[in-house]
N, C-alpha and C positions, 0 to 999 in steps of 0.2 A: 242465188243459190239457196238463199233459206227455207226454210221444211221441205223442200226436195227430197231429203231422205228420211224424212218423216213421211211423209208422202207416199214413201216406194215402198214404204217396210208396215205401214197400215194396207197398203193395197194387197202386200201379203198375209199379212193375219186375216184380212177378207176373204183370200182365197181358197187357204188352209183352214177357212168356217165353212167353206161351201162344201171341201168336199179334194179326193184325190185325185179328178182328170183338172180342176181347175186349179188346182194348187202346184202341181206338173204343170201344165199350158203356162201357168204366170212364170215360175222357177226358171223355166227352159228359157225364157227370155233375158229375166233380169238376172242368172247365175254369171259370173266371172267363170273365162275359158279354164280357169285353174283355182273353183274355190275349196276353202276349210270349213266345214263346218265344226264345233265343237261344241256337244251337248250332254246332258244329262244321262248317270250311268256311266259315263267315262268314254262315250262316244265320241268318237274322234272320225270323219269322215274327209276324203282330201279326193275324192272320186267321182269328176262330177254328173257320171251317168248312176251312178252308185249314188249321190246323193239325191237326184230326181225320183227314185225307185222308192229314197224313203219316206215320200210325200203320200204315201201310199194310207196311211194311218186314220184314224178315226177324226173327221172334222172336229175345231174345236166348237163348241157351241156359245163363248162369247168372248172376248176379251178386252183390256185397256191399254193405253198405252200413257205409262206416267211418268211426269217429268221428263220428257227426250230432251235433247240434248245433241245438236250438233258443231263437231269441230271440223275444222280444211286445213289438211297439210300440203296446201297448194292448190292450185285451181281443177285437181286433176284424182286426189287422194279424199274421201270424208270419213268422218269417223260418226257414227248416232249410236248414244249409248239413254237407258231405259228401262224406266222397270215395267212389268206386266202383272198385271192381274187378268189371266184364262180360267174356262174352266172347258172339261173335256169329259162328256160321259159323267157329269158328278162331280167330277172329281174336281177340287181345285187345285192351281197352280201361279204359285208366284217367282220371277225369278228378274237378273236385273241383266239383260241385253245387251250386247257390241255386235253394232255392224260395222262395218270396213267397207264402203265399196269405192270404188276405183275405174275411170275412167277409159272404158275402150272404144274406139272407133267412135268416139264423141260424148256416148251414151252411161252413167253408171250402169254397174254391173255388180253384183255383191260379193266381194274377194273372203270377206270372213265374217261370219258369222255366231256368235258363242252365248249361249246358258249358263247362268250360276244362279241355280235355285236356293232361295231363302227362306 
């Protein structure tokens, strides 16, 4: 099980570098039937055709991923938490990461996902 979800959540920041039809195509797969996301702004999204739509946004154009960090609350539950250094348009962004994902029909799937920019 280890970097698995390190693994899944770089193949996402990949995706969301390339661009909105591949960062939708990766989401649509690896979303949980019922996820949260919780971001920056006060964005609270629990919708998960509503949260593929928000993939929609300006590719980033780099990022890192530091210090991750995963825990298992059972063989079925992981927790990856992380901080980031992105940048997007210019613009830099740093913030420190929880993902949640959660095991359906064998496979993770991302049940929650949250931003707390620093």
């Amino acid at each position: 099980m280890e970097n698995e979800l390190v693994a899944l959540e770089t193949e996402g920041w990949h995706a969301l570098s390339i661009g909105p039809a591949k960062a939708t195509a990766f989401y649509s797969t690896v979303l949980a039937r019922e996820p949260v996301m919780v971001l920056t702004g006060g964005l609270r999204l629990t919708n998960r055709d509503r949260i593929l739509e928000s993939m929609g946004g300006p590719p980033w154009s780099a990022f890192e991923i530091i210090e991750p960090r995963e825990d298992y609350l059972g063989n079925d539950v992981g927790v990856l938490t992380y901080k980031v250094r992105a940048d997007r348009e210019g613009t830099p962004y740093t913030a420190l990461l929880s993902s949640v994902y959660a095991k359906e029909d064998g496979e993770w799937k991302l049940a929650l996902h949250q931003h707390t920019p620093y």
